[in-house]
LODRENKOL-60570 format. One record per residue: residue number from 1; residue in one letter; x, y, z of N, C-alpha, C in turn. Coordinates in nm, 2 decimals. Layout:
BEGIN
<atom resi="NUM" resn="A" n_c1="X" n_c2="Y" n_c3="Z" ca_c1="X" ca_c2="Y" ca_c3="Z" c_c1="X" c_c2="Y" c_c3="Z"/>
...
***
This chain:
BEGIN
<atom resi="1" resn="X" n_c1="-6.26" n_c2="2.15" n_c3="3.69" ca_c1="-6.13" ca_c2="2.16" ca_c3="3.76" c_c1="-6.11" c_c2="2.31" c_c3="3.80"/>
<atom resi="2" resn="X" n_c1="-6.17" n_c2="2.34" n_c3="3.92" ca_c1="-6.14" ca_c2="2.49" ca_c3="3.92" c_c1="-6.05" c_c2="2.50" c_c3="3.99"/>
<atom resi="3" resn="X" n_c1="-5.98" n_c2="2.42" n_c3="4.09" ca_c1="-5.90" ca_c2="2.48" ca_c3="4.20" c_c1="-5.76" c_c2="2.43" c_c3="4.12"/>
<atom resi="4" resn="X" n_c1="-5.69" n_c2="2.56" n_c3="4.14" ca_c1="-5.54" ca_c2="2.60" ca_c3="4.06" c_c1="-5.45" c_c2="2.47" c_c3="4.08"/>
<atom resi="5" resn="X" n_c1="-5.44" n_c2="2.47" n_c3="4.20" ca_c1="-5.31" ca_c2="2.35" ca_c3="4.25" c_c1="-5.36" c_c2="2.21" c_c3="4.20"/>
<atom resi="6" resn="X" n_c1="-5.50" n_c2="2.18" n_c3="4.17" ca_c1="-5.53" ca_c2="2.05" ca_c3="4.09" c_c1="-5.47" c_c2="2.08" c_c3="3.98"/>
<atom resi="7" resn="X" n_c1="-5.56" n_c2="2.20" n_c3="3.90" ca_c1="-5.50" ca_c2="2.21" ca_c3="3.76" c_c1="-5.33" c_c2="2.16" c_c3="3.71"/>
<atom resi="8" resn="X" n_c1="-5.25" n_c2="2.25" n_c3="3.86" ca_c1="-5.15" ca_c2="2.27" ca_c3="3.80" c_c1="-5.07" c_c2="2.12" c_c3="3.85"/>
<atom resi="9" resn="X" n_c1="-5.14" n_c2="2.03" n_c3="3.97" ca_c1="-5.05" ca_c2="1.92" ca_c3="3.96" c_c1="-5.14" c_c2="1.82" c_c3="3.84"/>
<atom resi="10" resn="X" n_c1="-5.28" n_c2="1.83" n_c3="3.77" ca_c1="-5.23" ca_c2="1.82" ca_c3="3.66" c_c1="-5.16" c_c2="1.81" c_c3="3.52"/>
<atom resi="11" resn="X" n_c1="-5.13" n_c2="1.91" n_c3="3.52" ca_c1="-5.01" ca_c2="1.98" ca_c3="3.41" c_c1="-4.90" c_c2="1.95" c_c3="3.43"/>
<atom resi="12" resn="X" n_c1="-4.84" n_c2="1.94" n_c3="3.57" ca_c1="-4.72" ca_c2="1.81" ca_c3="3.59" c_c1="-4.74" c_c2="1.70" c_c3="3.54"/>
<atom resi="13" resn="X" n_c1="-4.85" n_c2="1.64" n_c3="3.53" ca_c1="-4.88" ca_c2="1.53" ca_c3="3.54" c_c1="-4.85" c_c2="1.48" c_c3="3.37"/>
<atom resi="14" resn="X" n_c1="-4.95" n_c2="1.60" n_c3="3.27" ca_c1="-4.94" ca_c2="1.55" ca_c3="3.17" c_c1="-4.79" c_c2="1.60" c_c3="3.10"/>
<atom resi="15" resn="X" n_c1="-4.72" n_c2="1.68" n_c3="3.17" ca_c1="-4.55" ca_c2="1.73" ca_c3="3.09" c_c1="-4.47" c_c2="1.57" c_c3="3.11"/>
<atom resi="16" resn="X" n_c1="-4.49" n_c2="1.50" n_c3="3.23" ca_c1="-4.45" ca_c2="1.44" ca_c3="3.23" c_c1="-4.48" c_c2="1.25" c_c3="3.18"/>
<atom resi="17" resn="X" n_c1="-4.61" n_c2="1.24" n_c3="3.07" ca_c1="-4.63" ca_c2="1.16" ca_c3="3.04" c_c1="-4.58" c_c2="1.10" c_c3="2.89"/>
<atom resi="18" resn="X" n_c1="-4.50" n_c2="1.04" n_c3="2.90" ca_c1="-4.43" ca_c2="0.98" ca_c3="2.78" c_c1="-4.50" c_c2="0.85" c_c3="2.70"/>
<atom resi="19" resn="X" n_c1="-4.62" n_c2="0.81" n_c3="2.73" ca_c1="-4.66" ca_c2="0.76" ca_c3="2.63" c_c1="-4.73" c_c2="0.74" c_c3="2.52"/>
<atom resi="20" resn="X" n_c1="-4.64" n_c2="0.75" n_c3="2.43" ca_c1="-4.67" ca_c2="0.84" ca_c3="2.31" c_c1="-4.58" c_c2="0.74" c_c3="2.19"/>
<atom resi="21" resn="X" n_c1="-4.65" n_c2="0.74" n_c3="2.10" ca_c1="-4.54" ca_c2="0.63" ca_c3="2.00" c_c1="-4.43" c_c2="0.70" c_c3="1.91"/>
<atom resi="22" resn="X" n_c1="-4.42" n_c2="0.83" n_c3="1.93" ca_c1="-4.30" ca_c2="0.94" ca_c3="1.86" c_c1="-4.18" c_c2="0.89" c_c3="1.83"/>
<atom resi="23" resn="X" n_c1="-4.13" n_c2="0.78" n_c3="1.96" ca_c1="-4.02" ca_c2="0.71" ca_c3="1.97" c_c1="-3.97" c_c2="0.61" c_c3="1.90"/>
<atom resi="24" resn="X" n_c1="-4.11" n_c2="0.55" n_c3="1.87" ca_c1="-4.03" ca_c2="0.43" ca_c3="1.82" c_c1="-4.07" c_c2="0.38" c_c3="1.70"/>
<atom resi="25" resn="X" n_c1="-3.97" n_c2="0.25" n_c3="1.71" ca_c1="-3.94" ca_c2="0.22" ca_c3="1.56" c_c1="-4.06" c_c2="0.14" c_c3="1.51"/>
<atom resi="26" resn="X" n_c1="-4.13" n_c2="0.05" n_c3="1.61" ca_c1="-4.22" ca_c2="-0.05" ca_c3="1.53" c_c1="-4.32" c_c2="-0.08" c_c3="1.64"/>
<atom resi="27" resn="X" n_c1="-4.46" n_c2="-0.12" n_c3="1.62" ca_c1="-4.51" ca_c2="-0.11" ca_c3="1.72" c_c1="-4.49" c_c2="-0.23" c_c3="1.86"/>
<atom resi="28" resn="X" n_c1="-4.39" n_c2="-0.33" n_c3="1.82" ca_c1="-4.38" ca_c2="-0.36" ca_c3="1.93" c_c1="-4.29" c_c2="-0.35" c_c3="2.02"/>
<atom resi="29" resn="X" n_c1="-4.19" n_c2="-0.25" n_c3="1.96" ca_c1="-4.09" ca_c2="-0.14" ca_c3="2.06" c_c1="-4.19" c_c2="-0.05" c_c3="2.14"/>
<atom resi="30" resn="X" n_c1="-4.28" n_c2="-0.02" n_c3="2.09" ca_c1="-4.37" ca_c2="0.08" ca_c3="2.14" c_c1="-4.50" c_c2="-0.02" c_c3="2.23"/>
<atom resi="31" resn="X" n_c1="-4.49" n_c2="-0.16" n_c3="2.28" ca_c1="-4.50" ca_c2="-0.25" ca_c3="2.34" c_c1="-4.45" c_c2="-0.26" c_c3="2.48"/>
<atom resi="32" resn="X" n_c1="-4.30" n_c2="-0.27" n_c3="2.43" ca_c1="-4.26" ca_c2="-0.31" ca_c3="2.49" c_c1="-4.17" c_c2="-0.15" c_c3="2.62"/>
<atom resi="33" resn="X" n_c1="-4.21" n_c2="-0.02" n_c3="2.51" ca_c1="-4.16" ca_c2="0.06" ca_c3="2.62" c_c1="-4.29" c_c2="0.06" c_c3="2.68"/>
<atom resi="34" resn="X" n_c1="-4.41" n_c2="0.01" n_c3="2.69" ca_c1="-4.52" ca_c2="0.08" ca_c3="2.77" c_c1="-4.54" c_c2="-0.02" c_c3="2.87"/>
<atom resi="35" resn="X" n_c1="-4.45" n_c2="-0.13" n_c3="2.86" ca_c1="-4.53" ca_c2="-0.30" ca_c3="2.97" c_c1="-4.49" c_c2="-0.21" c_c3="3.11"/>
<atom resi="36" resn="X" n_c1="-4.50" n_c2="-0.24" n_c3="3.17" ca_c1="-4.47" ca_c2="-0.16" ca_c3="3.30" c_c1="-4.33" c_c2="-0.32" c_c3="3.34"/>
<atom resi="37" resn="X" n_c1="-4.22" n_c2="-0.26" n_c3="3.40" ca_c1="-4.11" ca_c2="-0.29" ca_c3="3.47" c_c1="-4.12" c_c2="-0.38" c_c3="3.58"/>
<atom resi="38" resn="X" n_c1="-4.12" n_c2="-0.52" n_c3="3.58" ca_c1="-4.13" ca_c2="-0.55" ca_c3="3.76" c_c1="-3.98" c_c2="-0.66" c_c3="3.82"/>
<atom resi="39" resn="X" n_c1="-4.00" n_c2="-0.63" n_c3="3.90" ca_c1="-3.82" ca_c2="-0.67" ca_c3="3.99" c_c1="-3.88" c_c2="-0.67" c_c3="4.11"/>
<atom resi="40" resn="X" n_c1="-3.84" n_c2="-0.83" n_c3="4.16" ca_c1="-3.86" ca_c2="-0.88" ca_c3="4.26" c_c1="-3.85" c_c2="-0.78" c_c3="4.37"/>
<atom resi="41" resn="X" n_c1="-3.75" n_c2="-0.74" n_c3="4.41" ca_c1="-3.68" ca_c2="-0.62" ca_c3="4.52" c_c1="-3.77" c_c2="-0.51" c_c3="4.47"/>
<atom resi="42" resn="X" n_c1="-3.84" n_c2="-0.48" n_c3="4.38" ca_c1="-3.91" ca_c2="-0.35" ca_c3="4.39" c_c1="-4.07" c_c2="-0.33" c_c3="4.48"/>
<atom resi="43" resn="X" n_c1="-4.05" n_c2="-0.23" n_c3="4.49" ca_c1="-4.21" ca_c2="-0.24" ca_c3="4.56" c_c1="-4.32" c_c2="-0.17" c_c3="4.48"/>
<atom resi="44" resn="X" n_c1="-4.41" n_c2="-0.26" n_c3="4.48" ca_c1="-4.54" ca_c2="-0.14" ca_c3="4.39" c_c1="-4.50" c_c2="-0.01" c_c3="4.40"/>
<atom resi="45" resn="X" n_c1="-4.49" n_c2="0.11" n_c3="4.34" ca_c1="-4.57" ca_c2="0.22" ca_c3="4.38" c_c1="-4.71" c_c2="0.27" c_c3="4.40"/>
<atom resi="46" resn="X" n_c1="-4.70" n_c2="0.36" n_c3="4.43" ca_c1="-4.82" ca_c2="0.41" ca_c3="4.48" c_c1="-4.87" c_c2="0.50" c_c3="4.38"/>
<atom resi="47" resn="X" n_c1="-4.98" n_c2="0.45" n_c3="4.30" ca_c1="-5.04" ca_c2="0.52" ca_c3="4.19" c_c1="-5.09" c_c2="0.70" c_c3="4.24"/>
<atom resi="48" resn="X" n_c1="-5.04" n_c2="0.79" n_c3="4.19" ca_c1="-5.11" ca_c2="0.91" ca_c3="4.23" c_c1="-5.20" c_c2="0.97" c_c3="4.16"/>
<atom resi="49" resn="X" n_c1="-5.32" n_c2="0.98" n_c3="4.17" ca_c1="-5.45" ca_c2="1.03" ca_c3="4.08" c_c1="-5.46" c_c2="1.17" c_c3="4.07"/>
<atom resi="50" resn="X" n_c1="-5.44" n_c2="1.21" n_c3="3.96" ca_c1="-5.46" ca_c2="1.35" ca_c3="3.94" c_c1="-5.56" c_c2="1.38" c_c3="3.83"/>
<atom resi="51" resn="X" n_c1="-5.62" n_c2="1.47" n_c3="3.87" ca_c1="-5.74" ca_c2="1.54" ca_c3="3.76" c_c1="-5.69" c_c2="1.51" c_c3="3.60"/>
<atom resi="52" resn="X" n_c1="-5.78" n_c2="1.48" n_c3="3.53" ca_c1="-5.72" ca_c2="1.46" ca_c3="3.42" c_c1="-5.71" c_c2="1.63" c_c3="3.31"/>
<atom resi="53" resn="X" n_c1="-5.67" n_c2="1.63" n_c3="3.28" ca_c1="-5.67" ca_c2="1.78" ca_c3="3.19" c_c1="-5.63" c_c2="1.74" c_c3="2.98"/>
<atom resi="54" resn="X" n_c1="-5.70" n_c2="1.84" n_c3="2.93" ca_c1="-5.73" ca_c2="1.82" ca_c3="2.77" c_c1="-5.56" c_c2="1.85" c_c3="2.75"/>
<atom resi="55" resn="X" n_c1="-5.56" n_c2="1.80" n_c3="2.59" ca_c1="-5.45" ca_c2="1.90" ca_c3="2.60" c_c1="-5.43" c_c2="2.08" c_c3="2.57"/>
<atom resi="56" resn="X" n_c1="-5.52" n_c2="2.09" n_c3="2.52" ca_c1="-5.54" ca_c2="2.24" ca_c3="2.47" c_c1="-5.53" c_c2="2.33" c_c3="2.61"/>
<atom resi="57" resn="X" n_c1="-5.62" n_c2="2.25" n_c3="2.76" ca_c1="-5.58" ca_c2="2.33" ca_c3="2.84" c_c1="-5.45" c_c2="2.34" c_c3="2.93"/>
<atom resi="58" resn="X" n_c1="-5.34" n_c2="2.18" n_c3="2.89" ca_c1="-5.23" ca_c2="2.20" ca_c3="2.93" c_c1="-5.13" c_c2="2.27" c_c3="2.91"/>
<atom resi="59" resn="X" n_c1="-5.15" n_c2="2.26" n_c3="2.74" ca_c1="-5.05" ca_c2="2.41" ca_c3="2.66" c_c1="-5.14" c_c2="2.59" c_c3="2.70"/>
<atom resi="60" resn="X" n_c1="-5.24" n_c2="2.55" n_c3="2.79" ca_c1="-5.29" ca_c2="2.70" ca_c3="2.82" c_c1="-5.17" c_c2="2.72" c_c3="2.96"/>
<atom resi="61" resn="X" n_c1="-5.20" n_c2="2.59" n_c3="3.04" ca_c1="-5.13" ca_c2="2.65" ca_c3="3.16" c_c1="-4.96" c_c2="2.62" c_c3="3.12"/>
<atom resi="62" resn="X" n_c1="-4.90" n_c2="2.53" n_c3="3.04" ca_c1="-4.78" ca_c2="2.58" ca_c3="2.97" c_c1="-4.77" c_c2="2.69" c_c3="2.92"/>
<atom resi="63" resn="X" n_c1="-4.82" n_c2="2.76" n_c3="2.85" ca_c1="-4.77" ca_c2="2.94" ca_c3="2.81" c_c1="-4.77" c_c2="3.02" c_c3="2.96"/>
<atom resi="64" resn="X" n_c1="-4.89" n_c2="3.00" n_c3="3.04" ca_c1="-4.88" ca_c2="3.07" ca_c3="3.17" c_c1="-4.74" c_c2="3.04" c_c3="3.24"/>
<atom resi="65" resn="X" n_c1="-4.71" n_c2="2.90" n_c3="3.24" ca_c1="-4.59" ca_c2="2.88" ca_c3="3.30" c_c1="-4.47" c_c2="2.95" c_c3="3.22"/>
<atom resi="66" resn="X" n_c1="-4.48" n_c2="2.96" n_c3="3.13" ca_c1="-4.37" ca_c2="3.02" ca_c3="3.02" c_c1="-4.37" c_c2="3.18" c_c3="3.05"/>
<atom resi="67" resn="X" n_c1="-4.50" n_c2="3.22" n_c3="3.08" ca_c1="-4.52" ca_c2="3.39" ca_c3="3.13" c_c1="-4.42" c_c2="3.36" c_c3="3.28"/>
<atom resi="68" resn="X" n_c1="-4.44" n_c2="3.34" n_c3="3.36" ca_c1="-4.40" ca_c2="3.31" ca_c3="3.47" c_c1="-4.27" c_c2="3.32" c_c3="3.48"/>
<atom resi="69" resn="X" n_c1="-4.20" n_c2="3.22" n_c3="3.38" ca_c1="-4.00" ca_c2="3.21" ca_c3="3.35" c_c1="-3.98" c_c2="3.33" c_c3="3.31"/>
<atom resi="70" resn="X" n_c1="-4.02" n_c2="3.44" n_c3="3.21" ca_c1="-4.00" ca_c2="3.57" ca_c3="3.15" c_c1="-4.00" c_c2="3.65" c_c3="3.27"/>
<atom resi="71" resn="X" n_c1="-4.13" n_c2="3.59" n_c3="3.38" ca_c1="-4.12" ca_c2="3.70" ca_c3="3.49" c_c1="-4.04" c_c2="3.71" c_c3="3.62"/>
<atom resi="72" resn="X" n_c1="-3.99" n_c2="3.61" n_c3="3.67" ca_c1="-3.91" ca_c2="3.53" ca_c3="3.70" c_c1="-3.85" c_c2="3.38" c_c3="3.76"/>
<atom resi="73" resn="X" n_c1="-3.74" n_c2="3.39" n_c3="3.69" ca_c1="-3.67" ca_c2="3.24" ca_c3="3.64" c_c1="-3.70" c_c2="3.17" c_c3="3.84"/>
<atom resi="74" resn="X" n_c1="-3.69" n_c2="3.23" n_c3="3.95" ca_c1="-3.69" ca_c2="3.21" ca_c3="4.05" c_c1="-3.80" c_c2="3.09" c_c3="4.11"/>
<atom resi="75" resn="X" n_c1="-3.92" n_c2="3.17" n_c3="4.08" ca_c1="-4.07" ca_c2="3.12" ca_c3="4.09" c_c1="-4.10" c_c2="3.00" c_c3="3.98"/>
<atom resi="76" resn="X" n_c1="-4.06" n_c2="3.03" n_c3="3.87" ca_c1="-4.08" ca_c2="2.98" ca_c3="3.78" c_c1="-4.04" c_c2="2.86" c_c3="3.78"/>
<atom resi="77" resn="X" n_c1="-3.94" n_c2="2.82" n_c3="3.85" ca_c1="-3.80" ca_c2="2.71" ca_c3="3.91" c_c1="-3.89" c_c2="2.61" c_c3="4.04"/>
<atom resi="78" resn="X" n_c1="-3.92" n_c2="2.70" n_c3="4.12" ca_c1="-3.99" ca_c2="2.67" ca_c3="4.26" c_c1="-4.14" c_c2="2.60" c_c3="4.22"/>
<atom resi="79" resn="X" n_c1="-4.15" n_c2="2.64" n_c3="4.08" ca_c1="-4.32" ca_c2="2.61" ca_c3="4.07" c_c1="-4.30" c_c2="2.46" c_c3="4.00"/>
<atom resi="80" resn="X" n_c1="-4.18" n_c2="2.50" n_c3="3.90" ca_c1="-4.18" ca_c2="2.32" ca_c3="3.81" c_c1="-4.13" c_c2="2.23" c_c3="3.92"/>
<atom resi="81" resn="X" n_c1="-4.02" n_c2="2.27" n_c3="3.99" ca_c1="-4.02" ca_c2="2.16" ca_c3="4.09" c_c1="-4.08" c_c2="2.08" c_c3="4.18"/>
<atom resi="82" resn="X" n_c1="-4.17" n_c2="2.18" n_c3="4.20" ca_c1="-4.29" ca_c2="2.14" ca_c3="4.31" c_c1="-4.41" c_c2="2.05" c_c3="4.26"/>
<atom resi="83" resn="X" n_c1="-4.47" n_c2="2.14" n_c3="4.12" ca_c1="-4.61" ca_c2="2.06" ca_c3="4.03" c_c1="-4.54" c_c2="1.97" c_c3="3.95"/>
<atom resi="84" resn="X" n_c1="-4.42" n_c2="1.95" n_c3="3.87" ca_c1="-4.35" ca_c2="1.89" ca_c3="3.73" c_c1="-4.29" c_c2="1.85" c_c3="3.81"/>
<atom resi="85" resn="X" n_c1="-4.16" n_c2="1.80" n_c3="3.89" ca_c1="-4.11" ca_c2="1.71" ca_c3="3.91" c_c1="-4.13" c_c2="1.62" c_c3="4.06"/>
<atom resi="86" resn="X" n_c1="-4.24" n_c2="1.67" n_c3="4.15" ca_c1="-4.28" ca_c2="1.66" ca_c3="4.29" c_c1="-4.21" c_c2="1.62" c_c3="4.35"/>
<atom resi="87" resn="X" n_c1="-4.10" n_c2="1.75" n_c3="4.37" ca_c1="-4.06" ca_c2="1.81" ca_c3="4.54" c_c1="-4.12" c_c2="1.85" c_c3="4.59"/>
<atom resi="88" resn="X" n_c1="-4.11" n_c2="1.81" n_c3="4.71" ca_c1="-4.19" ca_c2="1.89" ca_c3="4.82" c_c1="-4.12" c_c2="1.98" c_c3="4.91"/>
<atom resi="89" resn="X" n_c1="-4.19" n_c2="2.12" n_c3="4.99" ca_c1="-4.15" ca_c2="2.21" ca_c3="4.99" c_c1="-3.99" c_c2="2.22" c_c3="5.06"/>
<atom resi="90" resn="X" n_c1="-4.00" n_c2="2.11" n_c3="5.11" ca_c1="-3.84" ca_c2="2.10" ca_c3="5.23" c_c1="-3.73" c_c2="2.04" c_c3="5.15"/>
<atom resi="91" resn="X" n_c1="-3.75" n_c2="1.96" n_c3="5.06" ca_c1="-3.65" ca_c2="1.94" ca_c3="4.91" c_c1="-3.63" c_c2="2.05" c_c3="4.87"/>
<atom resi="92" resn="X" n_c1="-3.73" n_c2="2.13" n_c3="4.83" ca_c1="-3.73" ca_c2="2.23" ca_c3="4.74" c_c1="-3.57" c_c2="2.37" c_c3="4.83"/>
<atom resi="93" resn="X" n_c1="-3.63" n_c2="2.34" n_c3="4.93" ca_c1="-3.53" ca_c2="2.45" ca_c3="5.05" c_c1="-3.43" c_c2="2.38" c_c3="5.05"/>
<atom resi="94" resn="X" n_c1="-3.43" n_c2="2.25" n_c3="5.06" ca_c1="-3.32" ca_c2="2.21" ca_c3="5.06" c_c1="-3.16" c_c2="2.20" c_c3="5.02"/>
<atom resi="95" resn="X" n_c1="-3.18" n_c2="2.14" n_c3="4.86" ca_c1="-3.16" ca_c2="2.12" ca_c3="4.75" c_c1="-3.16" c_c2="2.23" c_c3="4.64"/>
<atom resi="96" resn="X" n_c1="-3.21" n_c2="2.30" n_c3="4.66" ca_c1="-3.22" ca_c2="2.38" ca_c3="4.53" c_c1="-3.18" c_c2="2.55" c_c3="4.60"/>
<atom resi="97" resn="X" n_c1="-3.25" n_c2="2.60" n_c3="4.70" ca_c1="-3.26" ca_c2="2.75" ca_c3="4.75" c_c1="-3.10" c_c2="2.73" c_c3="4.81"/>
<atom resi="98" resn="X" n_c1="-3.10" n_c2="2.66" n_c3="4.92" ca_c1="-3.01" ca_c2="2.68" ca_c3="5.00" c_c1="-2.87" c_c2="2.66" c_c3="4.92"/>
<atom resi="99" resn="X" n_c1="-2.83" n_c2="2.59" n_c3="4.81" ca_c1="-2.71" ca_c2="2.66" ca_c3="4.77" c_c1="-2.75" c_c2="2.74" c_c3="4.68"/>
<atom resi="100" resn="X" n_c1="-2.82" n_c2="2.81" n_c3="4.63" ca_c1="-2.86" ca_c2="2.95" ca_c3="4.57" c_c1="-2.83" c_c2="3.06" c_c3="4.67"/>
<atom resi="101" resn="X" n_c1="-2.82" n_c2="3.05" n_c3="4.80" ca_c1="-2.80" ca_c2="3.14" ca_c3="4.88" c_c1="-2.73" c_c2="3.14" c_c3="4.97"/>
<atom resi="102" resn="X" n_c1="-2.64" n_c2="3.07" n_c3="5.00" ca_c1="-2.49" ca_c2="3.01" ca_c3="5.04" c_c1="-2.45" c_c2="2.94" c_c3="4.99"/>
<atom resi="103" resn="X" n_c1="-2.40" n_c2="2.99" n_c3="4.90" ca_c1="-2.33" ca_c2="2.88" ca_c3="4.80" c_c1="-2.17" c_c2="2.80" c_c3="4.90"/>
<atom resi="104" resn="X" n_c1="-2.12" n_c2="2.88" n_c3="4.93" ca_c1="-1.96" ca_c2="2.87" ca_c3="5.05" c_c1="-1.99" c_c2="2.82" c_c3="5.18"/>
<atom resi="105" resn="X" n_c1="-2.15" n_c2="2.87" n_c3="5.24" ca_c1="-2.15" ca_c2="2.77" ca_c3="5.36" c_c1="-2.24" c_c2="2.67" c_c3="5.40"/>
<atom resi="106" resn="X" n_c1="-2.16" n_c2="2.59" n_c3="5.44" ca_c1="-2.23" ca_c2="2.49" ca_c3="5.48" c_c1="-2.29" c_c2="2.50" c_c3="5.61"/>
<atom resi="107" resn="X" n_c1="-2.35" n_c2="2.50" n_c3="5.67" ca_c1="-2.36" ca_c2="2.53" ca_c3="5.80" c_c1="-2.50" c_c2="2.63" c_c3="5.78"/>
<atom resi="108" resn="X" n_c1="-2.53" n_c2="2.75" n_c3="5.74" ca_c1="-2.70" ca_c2="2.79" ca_c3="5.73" c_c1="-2.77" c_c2="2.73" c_c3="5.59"/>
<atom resi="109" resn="X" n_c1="-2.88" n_c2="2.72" n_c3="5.63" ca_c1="-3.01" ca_c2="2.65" ca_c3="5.54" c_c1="-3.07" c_c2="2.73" c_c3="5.56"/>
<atom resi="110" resn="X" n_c1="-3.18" n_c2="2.71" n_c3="5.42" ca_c1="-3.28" ca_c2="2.78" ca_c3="5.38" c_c1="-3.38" c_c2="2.73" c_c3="5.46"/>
<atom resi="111" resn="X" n_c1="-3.50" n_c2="2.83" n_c3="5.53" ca_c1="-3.61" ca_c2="2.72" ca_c3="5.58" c_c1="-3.69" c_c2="2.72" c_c3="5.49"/>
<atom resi="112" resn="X" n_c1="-3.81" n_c2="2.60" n_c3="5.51" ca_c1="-3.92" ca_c2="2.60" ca_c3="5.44" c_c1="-4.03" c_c2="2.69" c_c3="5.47"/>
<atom resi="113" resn="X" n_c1="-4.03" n_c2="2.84" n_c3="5.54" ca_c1="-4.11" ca_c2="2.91" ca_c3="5.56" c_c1="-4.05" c_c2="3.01" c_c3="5.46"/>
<atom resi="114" resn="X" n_c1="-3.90" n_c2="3.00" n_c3="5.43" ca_c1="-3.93" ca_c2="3.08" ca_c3="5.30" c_c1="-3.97" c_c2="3.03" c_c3="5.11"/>
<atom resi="115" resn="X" n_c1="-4.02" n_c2="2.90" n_c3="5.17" ca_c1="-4.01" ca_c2="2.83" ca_c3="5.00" c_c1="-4.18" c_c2="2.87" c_c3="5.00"/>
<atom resi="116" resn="X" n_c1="-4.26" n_c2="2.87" n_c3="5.11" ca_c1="-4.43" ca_c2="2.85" ca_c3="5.07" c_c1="-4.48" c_c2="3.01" c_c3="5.01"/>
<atom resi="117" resn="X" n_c1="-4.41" n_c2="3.12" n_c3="5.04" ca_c1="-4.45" ca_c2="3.20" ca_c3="4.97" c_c1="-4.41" c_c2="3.24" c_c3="4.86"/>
<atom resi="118" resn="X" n_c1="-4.27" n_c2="3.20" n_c3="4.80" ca_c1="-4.26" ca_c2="3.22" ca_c3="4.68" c_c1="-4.35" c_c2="3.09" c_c3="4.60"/>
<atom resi="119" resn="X" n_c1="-4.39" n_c2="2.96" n_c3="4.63" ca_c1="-4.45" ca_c2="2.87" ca_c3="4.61" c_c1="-4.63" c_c2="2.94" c_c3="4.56"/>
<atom resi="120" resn="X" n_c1="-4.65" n_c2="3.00" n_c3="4.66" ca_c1="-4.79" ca_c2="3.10" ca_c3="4.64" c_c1="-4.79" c_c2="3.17" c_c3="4.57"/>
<atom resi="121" resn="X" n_c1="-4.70" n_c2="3.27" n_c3="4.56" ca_c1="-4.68" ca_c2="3.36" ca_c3="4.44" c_c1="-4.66" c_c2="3.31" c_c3="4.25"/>
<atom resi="122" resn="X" n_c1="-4.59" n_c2="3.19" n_c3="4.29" ca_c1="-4.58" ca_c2="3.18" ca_c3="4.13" c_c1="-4.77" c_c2="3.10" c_c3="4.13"/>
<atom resi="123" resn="X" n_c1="-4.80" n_c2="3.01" n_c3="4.22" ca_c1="-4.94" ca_c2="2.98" ca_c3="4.18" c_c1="-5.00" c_c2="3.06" c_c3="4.14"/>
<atom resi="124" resn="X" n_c1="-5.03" n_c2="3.18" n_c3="4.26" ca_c1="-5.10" ca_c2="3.34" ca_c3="4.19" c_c1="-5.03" c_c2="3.39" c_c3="4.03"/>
<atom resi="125" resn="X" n_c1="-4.94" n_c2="3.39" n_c3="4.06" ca_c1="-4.92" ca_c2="3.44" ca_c3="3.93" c_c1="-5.00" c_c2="3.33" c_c3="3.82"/>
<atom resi="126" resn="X" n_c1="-4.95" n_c2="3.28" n_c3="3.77" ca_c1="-5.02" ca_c2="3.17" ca_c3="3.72" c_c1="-5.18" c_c2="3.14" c_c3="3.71"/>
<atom resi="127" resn="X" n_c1="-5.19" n_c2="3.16" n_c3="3.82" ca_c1="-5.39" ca_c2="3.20" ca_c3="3.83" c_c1="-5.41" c_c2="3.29" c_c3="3.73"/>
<atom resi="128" resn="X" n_c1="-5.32" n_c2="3.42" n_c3="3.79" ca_c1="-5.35" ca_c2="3.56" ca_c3="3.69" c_c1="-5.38" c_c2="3.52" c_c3="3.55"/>
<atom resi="129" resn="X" n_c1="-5.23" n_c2="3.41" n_c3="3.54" ca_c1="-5.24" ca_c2="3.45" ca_c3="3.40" c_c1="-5.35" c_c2="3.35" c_c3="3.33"/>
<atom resi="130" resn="X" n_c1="-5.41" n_c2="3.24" n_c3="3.39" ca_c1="-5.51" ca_c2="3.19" ca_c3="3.30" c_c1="-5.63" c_c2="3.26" c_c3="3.36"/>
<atom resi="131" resn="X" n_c1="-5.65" n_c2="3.35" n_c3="3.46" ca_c1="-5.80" ca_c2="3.41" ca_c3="3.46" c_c1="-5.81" c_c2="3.50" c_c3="3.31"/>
<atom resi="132" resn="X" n_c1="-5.68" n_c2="3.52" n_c3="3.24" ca_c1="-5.72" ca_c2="3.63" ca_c3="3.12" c_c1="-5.75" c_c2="3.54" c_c3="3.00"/>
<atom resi="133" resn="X" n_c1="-5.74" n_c2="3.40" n_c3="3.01" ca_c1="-5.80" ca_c2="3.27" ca_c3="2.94" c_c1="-5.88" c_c2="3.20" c_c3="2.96"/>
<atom resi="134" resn="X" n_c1="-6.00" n_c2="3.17" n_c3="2.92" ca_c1="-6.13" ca_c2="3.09" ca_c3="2.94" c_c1="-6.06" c_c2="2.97" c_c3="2.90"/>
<atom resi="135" resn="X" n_c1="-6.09" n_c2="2.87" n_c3="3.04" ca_c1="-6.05" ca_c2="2.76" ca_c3="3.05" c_c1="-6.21" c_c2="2.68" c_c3="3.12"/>
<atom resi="136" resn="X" n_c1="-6.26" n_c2="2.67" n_c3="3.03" ca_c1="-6.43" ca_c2="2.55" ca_c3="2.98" c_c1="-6.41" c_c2="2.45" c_c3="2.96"/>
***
């Protein structure tokens, strides 16, 4: 896995996997949270495949991300959103920048030409910080 943005939309991937038996009380509570949900009116989703990653290298690229918040909370915001909760970059301007930066008006928006470089920058950053960690 050498390219960064796989890495890191796997590291979204595994922050956000809850199946895990921590929760529950007996194993077939721990059954029945894992059956997958189905409702007539719902529509399949669409499975998204991401690289798989260990855990030892997900808690590498969690400290990196944790360097990142210390460095700033801004990037660090723009980066979980984007890999950990998948917004994409016009939500991200949307939703989140644009009342960060007019909070009173309605009327200007954030474009999405300014979410891709702060977007770049927390990745670089983040590169940085696992090139100073062998990740084999």
């Amino acid at each position: 896995m050498s390219d960064i943005k796989d890495l890191l939309s796997a590291w979204g991937a595994w922050t956000n996997d809850h199946h895990d038996s921590l929760g529950c009380k007996s194993p077939s509570d721990m059954l029945m949270r894992s059956a997958p949900f189905a409702d007539a009116n719902e529509k399949p989703s669409k499975g998204i495949q991401v690289a798989y990653i260990s855990d030892e290298n997900a808690l590498m690229v969690d400290r990196a991300v944790g360097k990142l918040a210390r460095h700033s909370v801004l990037l660090w915001a723009v980066l979980r959103l984007h890999y950990q909760f998948g917004w994409s970059i016009r939500r991200i301007a949307k939703e989140h920048l644009t009342p960060l930066e007019y909070p009173n008006d309605k009327e200007k928006k954030v474009a999405v030409y300014h979410v891709k470089p702060l977007l770049a920058e927390a990745v670089g950053f983040v590169s940085g910080a696992l090139s100073e960690v062998d990740l084999s």
